[in-house]
N, C-alpha and C positions, 0 to 999 in steps of 0.2 A: 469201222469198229463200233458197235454198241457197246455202250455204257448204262450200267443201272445209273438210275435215279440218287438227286445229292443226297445226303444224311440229311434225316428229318428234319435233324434242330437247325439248318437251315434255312429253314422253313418262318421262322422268327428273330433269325438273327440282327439284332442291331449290335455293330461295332463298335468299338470305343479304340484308337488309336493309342498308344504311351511310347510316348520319348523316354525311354528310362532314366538316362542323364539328367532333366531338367523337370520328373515327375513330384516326384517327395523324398526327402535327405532325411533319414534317420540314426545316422551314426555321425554326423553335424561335418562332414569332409569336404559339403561344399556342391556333391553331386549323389544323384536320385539313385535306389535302390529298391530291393523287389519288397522288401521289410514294409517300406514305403509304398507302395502299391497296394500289399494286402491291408497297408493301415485305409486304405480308400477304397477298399470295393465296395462295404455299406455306399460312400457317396456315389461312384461309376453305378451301382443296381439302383439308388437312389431318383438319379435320372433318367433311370428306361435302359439301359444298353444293358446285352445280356451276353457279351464275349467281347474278350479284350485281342487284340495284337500289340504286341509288343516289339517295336524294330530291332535291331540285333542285340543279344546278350550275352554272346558267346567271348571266350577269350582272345583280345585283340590289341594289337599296338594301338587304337584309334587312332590311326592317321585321317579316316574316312569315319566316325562316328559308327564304329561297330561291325564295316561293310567291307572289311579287311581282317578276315579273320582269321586265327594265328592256330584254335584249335576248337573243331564242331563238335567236342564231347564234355566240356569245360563250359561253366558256365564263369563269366568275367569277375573275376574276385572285387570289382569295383564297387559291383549288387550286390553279391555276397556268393552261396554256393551252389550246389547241386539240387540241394536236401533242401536250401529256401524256394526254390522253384519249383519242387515236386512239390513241398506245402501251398507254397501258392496253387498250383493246381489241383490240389485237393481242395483248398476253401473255396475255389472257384464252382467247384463242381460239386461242393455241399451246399453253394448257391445256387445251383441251376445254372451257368455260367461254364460259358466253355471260353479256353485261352489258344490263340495263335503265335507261334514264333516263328521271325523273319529267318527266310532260309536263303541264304546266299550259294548258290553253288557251282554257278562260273566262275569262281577266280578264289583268290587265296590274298593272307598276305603276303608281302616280301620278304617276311622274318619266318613262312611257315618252312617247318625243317625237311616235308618232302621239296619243297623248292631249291633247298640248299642241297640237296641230293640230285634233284634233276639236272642243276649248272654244274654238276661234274662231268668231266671227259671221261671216263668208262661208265660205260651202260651199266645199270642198275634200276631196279623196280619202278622208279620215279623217271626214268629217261624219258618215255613218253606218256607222263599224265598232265606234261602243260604243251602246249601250243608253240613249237621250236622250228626256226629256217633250220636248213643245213649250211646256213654260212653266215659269218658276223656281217656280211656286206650287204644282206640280202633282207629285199622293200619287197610291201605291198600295199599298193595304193590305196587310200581311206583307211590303214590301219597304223596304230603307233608301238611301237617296241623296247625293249628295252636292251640292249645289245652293249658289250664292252666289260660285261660286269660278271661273266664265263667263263673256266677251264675251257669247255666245251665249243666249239666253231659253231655257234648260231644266236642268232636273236630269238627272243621270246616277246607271245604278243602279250597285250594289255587288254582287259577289259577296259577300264575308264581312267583311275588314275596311275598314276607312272610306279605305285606300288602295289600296285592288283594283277600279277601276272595269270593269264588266264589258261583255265583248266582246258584239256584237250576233250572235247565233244565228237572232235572229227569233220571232214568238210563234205558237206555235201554235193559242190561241183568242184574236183580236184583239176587243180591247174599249173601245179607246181611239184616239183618230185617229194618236197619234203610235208605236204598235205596227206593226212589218213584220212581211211574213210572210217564212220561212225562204227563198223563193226572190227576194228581194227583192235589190239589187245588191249590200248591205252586209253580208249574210249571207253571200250567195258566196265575196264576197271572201273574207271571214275565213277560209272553207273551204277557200279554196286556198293561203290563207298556211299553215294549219295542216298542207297536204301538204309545201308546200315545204319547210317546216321540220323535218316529219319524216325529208322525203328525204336531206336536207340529213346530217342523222344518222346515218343507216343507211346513207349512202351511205360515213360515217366508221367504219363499221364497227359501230353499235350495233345493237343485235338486239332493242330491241323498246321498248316505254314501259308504265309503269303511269301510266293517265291520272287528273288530281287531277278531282274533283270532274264525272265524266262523265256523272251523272245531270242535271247542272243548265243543262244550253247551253240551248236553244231555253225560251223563258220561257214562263208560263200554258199548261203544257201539263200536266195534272194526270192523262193516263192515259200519259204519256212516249213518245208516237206521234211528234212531231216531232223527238224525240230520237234514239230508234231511228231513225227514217228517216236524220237524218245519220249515225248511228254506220255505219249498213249502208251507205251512201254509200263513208265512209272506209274499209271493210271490203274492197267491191270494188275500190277502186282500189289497196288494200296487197295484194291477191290478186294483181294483176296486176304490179305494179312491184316489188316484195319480197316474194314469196310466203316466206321464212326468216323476218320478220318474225312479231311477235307482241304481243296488246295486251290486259292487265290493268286491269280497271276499279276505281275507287274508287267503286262505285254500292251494293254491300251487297245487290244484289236480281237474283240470276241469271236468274230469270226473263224479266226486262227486258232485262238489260244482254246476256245472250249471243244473248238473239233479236236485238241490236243489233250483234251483229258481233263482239263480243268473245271473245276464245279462252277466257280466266276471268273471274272475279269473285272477291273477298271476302267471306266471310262476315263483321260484322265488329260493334263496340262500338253502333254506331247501326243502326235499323232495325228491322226484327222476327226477326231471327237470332235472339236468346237465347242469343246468343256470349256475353255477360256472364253469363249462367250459372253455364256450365263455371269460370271462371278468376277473375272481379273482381267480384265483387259480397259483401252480408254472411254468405252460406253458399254457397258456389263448390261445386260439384260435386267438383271435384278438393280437397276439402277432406277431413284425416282424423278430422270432427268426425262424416261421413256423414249430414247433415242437407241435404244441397244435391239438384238434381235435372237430369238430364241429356234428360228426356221431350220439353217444349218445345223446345228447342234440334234435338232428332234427326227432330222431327214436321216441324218448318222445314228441313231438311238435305234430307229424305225428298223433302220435296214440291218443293224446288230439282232436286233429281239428278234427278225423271222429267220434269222439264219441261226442262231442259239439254238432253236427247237424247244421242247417242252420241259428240259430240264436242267438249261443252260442258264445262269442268273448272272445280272450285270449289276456290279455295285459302284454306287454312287459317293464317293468323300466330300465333308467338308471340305475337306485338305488333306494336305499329309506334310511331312519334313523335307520337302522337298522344293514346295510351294510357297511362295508369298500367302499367309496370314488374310480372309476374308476380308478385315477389317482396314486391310490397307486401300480398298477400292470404295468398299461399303459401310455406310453408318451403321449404327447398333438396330435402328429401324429396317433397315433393308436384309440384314443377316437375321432380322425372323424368319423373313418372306423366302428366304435359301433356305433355310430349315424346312420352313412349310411345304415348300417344294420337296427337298432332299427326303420327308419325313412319310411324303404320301403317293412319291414316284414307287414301280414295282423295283425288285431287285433288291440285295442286301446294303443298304445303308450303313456308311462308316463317319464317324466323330471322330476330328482331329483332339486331341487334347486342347482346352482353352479356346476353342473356338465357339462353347458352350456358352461362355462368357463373355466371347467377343473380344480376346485378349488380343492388343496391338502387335503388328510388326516394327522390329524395332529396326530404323535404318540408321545403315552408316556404322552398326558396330563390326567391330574386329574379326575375322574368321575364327571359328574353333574347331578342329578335327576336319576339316577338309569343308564345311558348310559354306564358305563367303559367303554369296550372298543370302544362303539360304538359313542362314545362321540367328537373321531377325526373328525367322519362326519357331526358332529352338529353345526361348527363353524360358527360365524355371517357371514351372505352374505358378497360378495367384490362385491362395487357400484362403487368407482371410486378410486382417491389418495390422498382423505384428508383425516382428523381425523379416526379413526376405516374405513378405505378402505368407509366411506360413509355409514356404517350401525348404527353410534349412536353418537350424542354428547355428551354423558355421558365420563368421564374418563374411561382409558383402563381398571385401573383396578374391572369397576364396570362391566363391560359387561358378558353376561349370560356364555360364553366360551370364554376362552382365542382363540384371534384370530391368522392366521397363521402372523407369525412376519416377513418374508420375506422382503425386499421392491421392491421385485419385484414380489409379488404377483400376480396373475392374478385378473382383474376384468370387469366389463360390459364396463366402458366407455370408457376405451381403445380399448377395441374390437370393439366397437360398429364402433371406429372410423378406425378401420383396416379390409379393404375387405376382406384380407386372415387370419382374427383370425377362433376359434372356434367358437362365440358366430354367425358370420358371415355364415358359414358355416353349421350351423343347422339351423336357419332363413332360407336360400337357399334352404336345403331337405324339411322344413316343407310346403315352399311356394312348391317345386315342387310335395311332397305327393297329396295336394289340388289340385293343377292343372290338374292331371291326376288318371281319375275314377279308373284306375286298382292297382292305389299302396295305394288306401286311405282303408280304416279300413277292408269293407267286398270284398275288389276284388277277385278273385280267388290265389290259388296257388299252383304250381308243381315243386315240387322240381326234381333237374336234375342232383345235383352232391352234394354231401358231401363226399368223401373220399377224406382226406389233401387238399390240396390246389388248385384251386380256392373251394368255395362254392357256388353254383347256382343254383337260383331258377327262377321262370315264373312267372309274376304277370300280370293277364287279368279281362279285365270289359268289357260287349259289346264285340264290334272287337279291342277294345286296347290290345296291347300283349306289356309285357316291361320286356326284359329278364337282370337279376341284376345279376352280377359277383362279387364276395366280395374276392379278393384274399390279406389280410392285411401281406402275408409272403414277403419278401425281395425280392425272386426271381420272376421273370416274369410270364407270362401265357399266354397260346392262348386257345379262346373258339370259337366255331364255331357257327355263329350267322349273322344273315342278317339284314341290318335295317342303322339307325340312331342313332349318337353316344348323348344321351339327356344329362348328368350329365356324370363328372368324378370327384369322391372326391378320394384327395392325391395326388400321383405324375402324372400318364396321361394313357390314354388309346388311341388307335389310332385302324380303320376299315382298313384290308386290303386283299389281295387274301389271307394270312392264315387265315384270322379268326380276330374276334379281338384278339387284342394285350395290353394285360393290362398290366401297368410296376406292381413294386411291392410295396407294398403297397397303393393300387388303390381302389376304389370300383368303376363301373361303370353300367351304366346303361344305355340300348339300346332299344330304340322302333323300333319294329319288323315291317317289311315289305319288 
């Protein structure tokens, strides 16, 4: 299947990640809100990023922070209503700014009421829109259910946690009587609730989704053919009805997911990226011990980008809510050199929230809405140094996560005010991404060196050529390169008869001539 080309404004997109819960509190309850969001898009356009995602906002018990949702037309009375989010996407989009919301559509809550309909023993509309043996007695291996809790004789599967019953896709290699196939009536359906709903959005002005868990719909499909086929399904029909639209998978494996219709993918913490590489693991690439390795990771990059084709994009996160916090591996020194990297790689580049600032993982606190340990990276924004760092006039202890207690936290408005902070310093890459066609989303790239240290790549548009030397190890470097010295983030880089000369800990970037 041919697909046109993504929507233009792709073309420039920098993302800014929001945890809504722990964004900005403006009716002082303790937890973040969209009121609170629009109070920051001056700051979010501030720093360069020119579209937000926003993880789930829909109405939900939070058992799962959002990813258990109870009703996809409902926006969570926690943020506020329908009509704040259509504003918000109006002021987004009187900024030039476009917004995504997380689209969950394998699975449901426990409390959703087609659920309570499908655990009845007479068939009814909902009997097959989840995932049901024909017997309470009845396994299948590598998968978990929920069983005992039915009128109905069967068990129901799970997506991930034990109250995510999952929607019926259908299976791809049927092995059991009580397995449909994807073109079965209860897979339709779900198909078509899943456009309504999208429309339903876009039609309020949202510009696109990053889908949760898009690899996983159609069951027992182990080379992801039934998958692909719906994703391409949903693909033609957003071609034809919102061709502006645009959709972000949470699949980790471009290969797949953009033959499936998707404009990006992630590269990301699971899979075989070797994204843990570079950033989290016990010798991280970007570490200035120089003992980590950027090889594996750019061989997986390599061989995504030629099978993507020419209008496939792979995007790159700081992070996301799912991940340990940059800073729990990396000093504030070394999560430049991720930016500078993250900032001048091709593909659509994503900003976790506070990772702009280099804000800590907090270990050892308490799980909240299903997080444990991923709960360190969920703590409320730091805005400035009054009350909760500036994210709620609520008492500390009503706020969604306990925040880092430090008093020398890091936060916006100190940096804002210091030219050499962090926050300063990716504001600078984002303004010089934009300024020059060859480092922005679709320039070219040719890679020149990944074994240890320096890593080097080519980034060209037109006759622009801007060769980026990333050497985050301690010790020094010489590359051999002709030109003008554009950017130097970290300590300094200088042009000379050897070559350049980058100290260490440098990223540098030369325009060729």
């Amino acid at each position: 299947m041919e697909f046109a080309s993504h929507p233009a404004w792709l073309d420039h997109a920098i993302f800014y990640e929001i945890y809504p819960q722990s964004f900005c509190d403006t009716n002082a309850d303790g937890i973040g809100d969209f009121r609170g969001i629009l109070r920051k898009l001056p700051v979010i356009q501030e720093l360069g990023c020119n579209a937000l995602w926003l993880n789930p906002c829909f109405a939900s018990p939070f058992r799962d922070a959002g990813y258990d949702v109870l009703d996809f037309y409902t926006a969570a009375p926690r943020y506020g209503t329908n009509e704040d989010l259509k504003e918000l996407f109006a002021e987004a989009h009187r900024r030039g700014m476009h917004v995504f919301l997380d689209l969950v559509p394998g699975h449901t809550a426990i409390d959703h009421p087609g659920f309570a309909e499908s655990c009845k023993g007479d068939r009814n509309a909902w009997t097959d829109r989840y995932v049901w043996t024909d017997n309470v007695w009845e396994r299948m291996e590598g998968a978990s259910f929920l069983h005992g809790i039915s009128e109905r004789n069967g068990s129901c599967l799970v997506n991930f946690f034990s109250h995510q019953p999952a929607l019926n896709y259908g299976f791809e290699e049927i092995d059991r009587p009580w397995q449909q196939s994807p073109d079965a009536p209860g897979p339709q359906a779900n198909i078509a609730e899943m456009k309504r709903i999208m429309d339903f959005w876009l039609s309020l002005g949202c510009d696109g989704f990053r889908v949760d868990m898009a690899h996983a719909m159609v069951k027992n499909d182990p080379e992801k053919k039934g998958t692909i086929r719906l994703w391409q399904g949903i693909r033609a029909w957003l071609d034809k009805t919102h061709p502006g639209a645009a959709m972000v998978s949470e699949w980790g494996d471009p290969e797949k997911s953009l033959e499936g219709g998707f404009h990006m993918d992630f590269l990301l913490h699971f899979g075989p990226s070797h994204y843990n590489d570079l950033f989290r693991c016990e010798e991280p690439y970007f570490s200035a011990r120089g003992k980590g390795s950027a090889a594996a990771f750019m061989a997986h990059y390599l061989a995504c980008r030629k099978k993507a084709g020419p209008n496939g994009l792979i995007a790159f996160p700081s992070g996301n809510h799912d991940m340990a916090r940059l800073a729990k591996y990396l000093t504030p020194e070394e999560i430049r050199l991720v930016f500078a990297f993250l900032l001048t790689m091709p593909g659509v580049p994503f900003i976790y929230y506070g990772d702009e600032i280099g804000m800590r993982y907090l270990e050892g606190i308490h799980s909240v809405e299903g997080g444990y340990e991923r709960t360190g990276s969920r703590s409320p924004m730091q805005w400035d140094r009054t009350a909760n760092a500036g994210f709620s006039a609520a008492p500390a202890e009503r706020l969604y996560i306990a925040q880092d207690a430090d008093p020398e936290r890091p936060n916006v408005a100190d940096q804002q005010a210091d030219p050499d902070s962090l926050w300063r310093t990716v504001q600078a890459l984002t303004a010089l991404r934009r300024a020059h066609p060859a480092l922005d989303n679709t320039g070219d790239f040719e890679l020149l060196a990944d074994e240890g240290y320096p890593l080097v790549y080519r980034r060209s548009a037109g006759s622009e050529r801007i060769t980026v030397v990333v050497n985050p190890a301690a010790a020094p470097c010489v590359w051999q390169v002709k030109g003008q010295i554009l950017s130097a983030v970290g300590e300094s880089a200088s042009l000379t008869d050897k070559g350049l000369c980058v100290q260490g800990q440098t990223v540098c970037m030369v325009l060729e001539g």
